[in-house]
C-alpha positions as CSV (number, residue, x, y, z in Angstrom):
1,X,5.3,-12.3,-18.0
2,X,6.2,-11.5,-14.7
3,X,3.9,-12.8,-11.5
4,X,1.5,-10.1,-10.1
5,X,1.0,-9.5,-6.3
6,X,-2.5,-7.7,-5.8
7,X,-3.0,-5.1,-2.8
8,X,-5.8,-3.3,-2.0
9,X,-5.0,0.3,-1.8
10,X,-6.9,3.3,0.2
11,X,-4.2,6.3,-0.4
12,X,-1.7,7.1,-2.8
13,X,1.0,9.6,-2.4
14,X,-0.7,12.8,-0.5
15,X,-3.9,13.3,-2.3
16,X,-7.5,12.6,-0.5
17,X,-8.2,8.6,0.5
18,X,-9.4,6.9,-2.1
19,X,-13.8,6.5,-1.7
20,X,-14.2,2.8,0.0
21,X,-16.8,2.4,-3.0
22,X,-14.0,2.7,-5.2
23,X,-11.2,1.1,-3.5
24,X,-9.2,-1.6,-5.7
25,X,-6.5,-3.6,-6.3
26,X,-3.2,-2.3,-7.7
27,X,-0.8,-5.3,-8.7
28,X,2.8,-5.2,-7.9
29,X,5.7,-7.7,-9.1
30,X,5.7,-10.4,-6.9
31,X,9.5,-10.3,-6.7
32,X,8.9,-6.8,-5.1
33,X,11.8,-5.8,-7.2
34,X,12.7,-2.2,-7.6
35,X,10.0,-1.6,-4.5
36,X,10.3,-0.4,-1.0
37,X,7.9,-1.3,2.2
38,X,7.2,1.4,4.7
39,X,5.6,1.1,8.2
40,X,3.1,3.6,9.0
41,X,1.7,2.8,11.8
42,X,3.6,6.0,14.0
43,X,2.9,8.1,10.9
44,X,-0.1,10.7,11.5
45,X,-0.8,9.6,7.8
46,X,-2.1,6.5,9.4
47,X,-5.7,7.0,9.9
48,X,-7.6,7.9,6.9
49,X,-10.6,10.6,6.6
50,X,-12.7,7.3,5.5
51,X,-11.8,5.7,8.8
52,X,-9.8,3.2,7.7
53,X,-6.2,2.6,9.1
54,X,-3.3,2.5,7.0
55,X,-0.2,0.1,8.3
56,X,1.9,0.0,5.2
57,X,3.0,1.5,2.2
58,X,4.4,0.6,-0.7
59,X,7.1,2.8,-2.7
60,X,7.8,2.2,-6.3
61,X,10.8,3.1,-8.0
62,X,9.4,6.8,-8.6
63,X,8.5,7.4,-5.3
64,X,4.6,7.2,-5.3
65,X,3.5,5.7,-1.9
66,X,0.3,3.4,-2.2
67,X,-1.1,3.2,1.6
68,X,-2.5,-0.8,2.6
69,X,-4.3,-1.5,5.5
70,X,-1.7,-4.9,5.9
71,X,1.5,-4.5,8.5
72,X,4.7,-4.5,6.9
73,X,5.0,-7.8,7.9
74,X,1.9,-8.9,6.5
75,X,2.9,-7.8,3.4
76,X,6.3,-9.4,3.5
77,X,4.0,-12.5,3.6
78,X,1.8,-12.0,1.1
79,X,4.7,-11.5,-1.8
80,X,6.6,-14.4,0.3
């Protein structure tokens, strides 16, 4: 089984921010294989309705973006 990097996600793709009630974790393989990290922080997607500021997204091998609060570079980090 492969390792499992959980991020907290407020956004995916362009629907409506997620409720901060109902705001969880979506894992992703810690390899980040088959992924892509995007900075948002020039992006006018960045602030969210729920006032929460998105600096990253993640893009699968689909294309679904799932907006993080972390930088890109936090991110990079946290799947090391």
């Amino acid at each position: 089984m492969a390792n499992i990097t959980q991020v907290l996600v407020y956004k995916v793709n362009q629907r409506d921010p997620i409720a901060l009630a109902d705001v969880s974790g979506i894992g992703f393989p810690s390899t980040f294989a088959g992924l892509k990290l995007r900075n948002t922080i020039g992006s006018p997607t960045r602030s969210l309705s729920t006032g929460v500021s998105v600096y990253s997204a993640i893009q699968d091998e689909v294309g679904n973006l799932y907006y993080c609060r972390e930088t890109a570079a936090q991110i990079i980090t946290l799947f090391g």
